[in-house]
N, C-alpha and C positions, 0 to 999 in steps of 0.2 A: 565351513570352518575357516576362521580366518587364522593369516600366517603373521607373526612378531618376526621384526626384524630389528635389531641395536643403531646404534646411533655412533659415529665414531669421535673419541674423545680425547686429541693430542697422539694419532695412531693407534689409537685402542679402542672396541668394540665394547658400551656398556649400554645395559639396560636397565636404566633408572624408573623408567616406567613403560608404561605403554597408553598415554592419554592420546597420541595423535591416531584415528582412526579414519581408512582411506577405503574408500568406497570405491567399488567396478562402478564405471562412470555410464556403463549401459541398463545394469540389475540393479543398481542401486543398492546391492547387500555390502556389509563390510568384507574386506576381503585382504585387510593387512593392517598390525599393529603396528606404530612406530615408537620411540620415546617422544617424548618435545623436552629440549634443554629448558633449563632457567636460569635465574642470572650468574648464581656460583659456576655453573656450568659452562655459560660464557667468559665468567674471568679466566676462569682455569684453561679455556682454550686462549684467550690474548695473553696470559700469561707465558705460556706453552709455545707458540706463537714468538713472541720474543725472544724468549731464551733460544728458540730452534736455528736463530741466523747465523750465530757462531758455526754449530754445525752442519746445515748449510752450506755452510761458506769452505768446506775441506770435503762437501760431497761434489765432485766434477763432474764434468759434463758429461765422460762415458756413461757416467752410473746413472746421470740421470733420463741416459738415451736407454738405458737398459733397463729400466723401470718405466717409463712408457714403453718399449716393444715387448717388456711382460705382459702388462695390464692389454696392448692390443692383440698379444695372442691369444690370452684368457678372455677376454670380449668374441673375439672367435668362436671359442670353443663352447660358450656359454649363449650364445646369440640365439637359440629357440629362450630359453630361459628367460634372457632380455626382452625381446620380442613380444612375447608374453605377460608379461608383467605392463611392460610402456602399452599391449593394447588393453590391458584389465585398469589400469592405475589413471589414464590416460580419456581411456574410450577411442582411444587411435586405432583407425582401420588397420587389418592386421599386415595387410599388403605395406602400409606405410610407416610402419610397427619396425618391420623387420628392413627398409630401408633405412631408416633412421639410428638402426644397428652398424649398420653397413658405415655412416658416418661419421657412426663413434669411431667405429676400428679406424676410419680414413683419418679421424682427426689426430689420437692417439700414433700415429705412424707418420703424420708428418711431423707431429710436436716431436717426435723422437730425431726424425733428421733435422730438425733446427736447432736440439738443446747442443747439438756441436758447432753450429755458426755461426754464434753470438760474436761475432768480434767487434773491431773500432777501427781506423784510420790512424796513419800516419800524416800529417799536418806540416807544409813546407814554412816554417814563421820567420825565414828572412824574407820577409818583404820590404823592408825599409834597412839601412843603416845601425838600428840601434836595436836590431835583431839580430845583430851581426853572431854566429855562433848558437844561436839555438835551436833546439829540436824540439817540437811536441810531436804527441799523439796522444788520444786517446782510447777507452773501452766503457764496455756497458756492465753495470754493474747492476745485480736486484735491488729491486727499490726497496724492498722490507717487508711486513706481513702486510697478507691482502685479503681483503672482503669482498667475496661474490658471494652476488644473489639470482637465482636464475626463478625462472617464471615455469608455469605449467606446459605452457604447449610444444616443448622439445626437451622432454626431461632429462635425456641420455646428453643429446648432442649438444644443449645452450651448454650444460654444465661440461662436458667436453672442452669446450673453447675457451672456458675460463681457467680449469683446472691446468689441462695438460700445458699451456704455456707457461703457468703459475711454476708447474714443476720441471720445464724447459729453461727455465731464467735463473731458477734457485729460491723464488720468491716461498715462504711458509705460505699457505692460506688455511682461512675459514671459510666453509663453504654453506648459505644457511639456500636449502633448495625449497620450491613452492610445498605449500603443506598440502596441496592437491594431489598432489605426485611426486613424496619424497623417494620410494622406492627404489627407484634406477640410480639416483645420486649415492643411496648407500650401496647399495651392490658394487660401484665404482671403487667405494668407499673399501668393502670388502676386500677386495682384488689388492687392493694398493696396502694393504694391513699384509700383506703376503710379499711385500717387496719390501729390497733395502733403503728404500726412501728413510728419513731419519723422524722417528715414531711422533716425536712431538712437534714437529713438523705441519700436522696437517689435523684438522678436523672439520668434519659435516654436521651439523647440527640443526635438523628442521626445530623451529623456534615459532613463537609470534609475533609478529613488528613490533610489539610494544619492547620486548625481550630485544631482538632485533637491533631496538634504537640504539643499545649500550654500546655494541660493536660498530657504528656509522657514528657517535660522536666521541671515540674514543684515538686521540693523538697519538697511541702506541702502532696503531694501523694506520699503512702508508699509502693505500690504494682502496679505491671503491670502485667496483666493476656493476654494475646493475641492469638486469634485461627486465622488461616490466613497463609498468603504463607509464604515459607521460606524467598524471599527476602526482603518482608516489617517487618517481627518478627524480624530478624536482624539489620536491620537498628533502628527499635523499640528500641531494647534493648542497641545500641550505644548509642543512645538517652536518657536513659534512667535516668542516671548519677546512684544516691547512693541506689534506690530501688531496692526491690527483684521483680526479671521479673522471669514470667511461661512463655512457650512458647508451643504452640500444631501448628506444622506447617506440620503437614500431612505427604506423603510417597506414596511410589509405592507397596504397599505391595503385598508379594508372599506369595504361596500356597503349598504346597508338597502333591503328592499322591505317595504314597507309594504301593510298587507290593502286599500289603496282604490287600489294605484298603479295606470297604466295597466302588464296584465301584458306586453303584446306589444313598447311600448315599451322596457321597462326591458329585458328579456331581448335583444332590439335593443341594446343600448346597453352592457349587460355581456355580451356574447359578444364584441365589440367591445374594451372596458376591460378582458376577461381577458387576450386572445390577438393582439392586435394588439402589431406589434413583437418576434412571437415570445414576447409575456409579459417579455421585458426592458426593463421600464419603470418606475422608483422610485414611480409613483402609477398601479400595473398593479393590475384589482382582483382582491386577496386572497384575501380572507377575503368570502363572501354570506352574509346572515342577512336571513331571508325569513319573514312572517308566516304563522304553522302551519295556518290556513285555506286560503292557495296556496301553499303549500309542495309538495306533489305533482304540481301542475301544472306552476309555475314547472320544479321539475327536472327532468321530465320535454320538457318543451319546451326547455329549453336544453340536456339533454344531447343531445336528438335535432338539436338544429343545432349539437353540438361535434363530434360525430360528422361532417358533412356538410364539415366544415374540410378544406382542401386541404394535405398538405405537401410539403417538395420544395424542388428547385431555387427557391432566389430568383430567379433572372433571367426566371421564367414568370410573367405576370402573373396568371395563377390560382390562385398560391402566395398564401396566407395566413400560412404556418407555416413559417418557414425555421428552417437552426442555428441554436443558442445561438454564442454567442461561443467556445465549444472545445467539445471533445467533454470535458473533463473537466468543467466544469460542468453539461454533460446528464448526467453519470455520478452526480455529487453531488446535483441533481434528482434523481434516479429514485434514489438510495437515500432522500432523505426523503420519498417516497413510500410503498416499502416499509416504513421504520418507523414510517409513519402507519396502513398497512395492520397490519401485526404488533400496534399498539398498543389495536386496536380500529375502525381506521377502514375504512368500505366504498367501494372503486373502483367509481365512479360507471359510466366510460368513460376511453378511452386508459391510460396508463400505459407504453405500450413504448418504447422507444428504439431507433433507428438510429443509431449513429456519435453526431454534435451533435446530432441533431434529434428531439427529442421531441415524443412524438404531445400535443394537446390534452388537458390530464388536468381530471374533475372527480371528488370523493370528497366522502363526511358521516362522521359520526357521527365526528372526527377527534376524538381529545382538546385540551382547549386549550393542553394544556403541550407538545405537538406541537411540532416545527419548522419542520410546514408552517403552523402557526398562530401561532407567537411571535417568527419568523425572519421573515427577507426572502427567497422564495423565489428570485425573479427568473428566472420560466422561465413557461412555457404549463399554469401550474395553479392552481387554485383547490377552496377549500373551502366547501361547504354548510353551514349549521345555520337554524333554525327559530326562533322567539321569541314568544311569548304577549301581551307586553304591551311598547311603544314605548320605556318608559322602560329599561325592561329592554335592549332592543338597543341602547340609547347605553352603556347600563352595562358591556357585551359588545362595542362596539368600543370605548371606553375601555381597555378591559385590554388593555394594547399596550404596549409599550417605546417604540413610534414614533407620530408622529401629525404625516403631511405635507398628507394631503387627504384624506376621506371623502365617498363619495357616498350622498343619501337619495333615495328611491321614495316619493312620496308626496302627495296631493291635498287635505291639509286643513293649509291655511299656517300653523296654530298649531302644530303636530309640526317643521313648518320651521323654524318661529323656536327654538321648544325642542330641535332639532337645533345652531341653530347659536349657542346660549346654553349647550350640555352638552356638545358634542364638542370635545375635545381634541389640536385640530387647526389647521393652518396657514389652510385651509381647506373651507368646505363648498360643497359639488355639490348642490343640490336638482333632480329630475326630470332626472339624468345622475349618470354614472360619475365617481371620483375623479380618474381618467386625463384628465379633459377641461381644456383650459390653451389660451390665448391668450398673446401674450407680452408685453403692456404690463401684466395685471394682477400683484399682487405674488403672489409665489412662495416659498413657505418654511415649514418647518415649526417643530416644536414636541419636545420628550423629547428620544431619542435620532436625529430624522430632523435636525436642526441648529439654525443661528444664520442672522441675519437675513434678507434676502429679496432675491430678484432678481424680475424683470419691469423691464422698459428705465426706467424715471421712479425706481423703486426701489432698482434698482442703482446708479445716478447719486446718488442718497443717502449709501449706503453709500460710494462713492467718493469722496465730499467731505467737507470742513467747513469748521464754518459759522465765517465771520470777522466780531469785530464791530468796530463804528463808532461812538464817544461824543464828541459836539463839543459844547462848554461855550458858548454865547452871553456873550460878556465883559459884556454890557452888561446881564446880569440875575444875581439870585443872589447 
């Protein structure tokens, strides 16, 4: 029996219909109704939206630190609930179901200690003569109503990093969450319908791009946040006309072990940053380039504990490896496998497919024009290669269209620094995976993986601007 959940519309919970239907990503039955907006439903949210900045603008910053430390208590206290749904909605192993809880609350609790830090600067503006007697400063101010869009494979946590700063800054937002996995974004939704946040202030509305588009080319909305593929961010942000667009659209990201790294560590650490999440993770690692002296080892030893991987039902806590998000992206997987294999490349281990869910896959000798090399896989695989000299593997993950984060393997901190003075990346991982992320640090990359940066203090940046202040002293000048 499947469960209806509303849709929320300017602070208020309605149920227009129940056409979006969300399937257990492992059973394949339905297992939750949602509404999907239409267009009156979007006006009436920009509508809603505008009006809200006035009030807004007289709800301060305690209230809005108290309305995130609500919502991260109730995330708490609700966290099997969460848990559960993000691994039925999802196909999220449950092990990382329930971490992924844990990052909402963490995000939710810092957004709350940053909506009181917002400040500005005091500005010295005698610098010349004909400055004689004046003082600025200035502050940051919400930019106005905001558009996020968050993607399926962090449904709690992407939407997390958009929301709570949105409500850290003052900013209104519409939030339209993937139709794979609206679930969690309304539950959030839920919670915040029980605080004094200011009702017409905020709405969730899973929709369809086409719906979608009215909200991304409409000049009443001041911001576009978007996490999602490179091709649709792009076109987003054509669309976008005179707003400030974020854009987080992922990468292929590489690994470096280095001939001094700890080996048991690092292989720990990317068996982990390959295959955790199922491998559907924008900073899942890649691409491994491993120094030719432990190169047989290293692979050796990591395919024997790829092999060791559990798949299966998500709801078993022994599952490491659930579905991909449909069974036609395991399909799409496993053929750029085979044309990495037909191309010259050797299967390590894995490579099969059941339905969604694709066994652990490692390969070498891949070519690098490959599309498991050039491409964003976003699945449970990874590629091998070997490297002779240091400078060399910055040069070989360089060659990337994308560059969100890159993890180094390595014991001598001048390789460190010249990792993170040559990589061309948002950024760097020394002695861990690129996959590795806290949520207050800044987040963002660089090419084709996007534009500016989230982590809670950073997004609160981008959501504002800066207002200034010039008072002329009459009595000087």
């Amino acid at each position: 029996m499947s469960v209806s959940y509303p849709m929320i519309l300017a602070g208020k919970p309605i149920t227009p219909n129940t056409d979006l239907l969300v399937k257990d990503k492992f059973s394949g039955e339905i297992s939750f109704r949602v509404p999907l907006a239409d267009e009156n439903h979007i006006s009436q949210a920009i509508d809603s939206a505008e009006r809200s900045v006035e009030s807004l603008a007289q709800f301060k910053p305690y209230q809005r630190r108290d309305v995130l430390q609500y919502c991260a208590s109730q995330f708490e206290l609700r966290s099997e609930e969460l848990a559960s749904i993000l691994c039925i909605e999802a196909g999220k192993p449950i092990k990382d179901s329930k971490g992924e809880v844990n990052r909402l609350i963490d995000t939710f609790r810092i957004a709350a200690e940053e909506a009181t830090r917002i400040g500005g600067e005091i500005l010295e503006m005698q610098i010349s003569p004909r400055a004689n007697g004046y003082r600025g400063m200035y502050k940051r101010v919400p930019i106005g109503p905001c558009l996020l869009i968050t993607p399926f494979n962090f449904p709690l946590n992407l939407v997390a990093h958009k929301v709570a700063p949105a409500i850290a800054a003052g900013c209104p937002f519409i939030l339209k969450p993937a139709s794979n996995t609206p679930v969690g974004a309304l539950l959030i939704g839920e919670i915040l319908c029980q605080t004094d946040l200011p009702s017409d202030s905020f709405s969730i509305l899973p929709c369809s791009p086409a719906t979608a588009a009215t909200l991304v080319s409409d000049d009443r909305i001041k911001l576009l946040s978007f996490t999602g593929s490179p091709d649709v961010g792009w076109k987003l942000k054509n669309a976008a006309g005179r707003k400030r667009v974020l854009l987080e659209l992922g990468g292929n990201a590489a690994v470096i072990v280095d001939e001094n790294a700890d080996l048991e560590h690092a292989i720990d650490r990317i068996l982990f940053g390959t295959f955790y999440q199922s491998g559907q993770s924008c900073i899942g690692v890649q691409r491994i380039l491993v120094h030719e002296s432990i190169y047989l080892e290293f692979r050796e030893q990591l395919a024997e504990r790829t092999r060791q991987l559990k798949s299966g039902d998500p709801k078993s806590a022994e599952t490491f490896i659930g579905p991909l998000i449909s069974e036609q992206e395991a399909i799409r997987l496993e053929s750029w496998i085979e044309q990495a294999v037909s191309a010259g490349g050797r299967l390590i281990c894995g490579g099969n497919r059941s339905g969604a869910i694709l066994q652990p896959t490692l390969l070498e000798d891949v070519p690098r024009d490959a599309r498991l090399c050039r491409a964003e896989a976003f699945g449970p695989v990874a590629v091998l290669s070997r490297f002779s000299e240091f400078e060399q593997a910055l040069i070989q993950v360089n060659d990337s269209d994308f560059g969100l984060q890159a993890g180094v393997f390595t014991n001598d901190v001048h390789k460190a620094f010249l990792a993170w003075d040559r990589l061309e990346v948002g950024g760097v991982i020394i002695n861990d995976v690129p996959s590795w992320r806290v949520d207050h640090m800044p987040y963002g990359g660089v090419k084709q993986s996007g534009l500016g940066r989230e982590g809670i203090r950073f997004s609160i940046e981008e959501m504002t601007e800066i207002r200034l202040l010039v008072i002329k002293d009459r009595n000087k000048g």
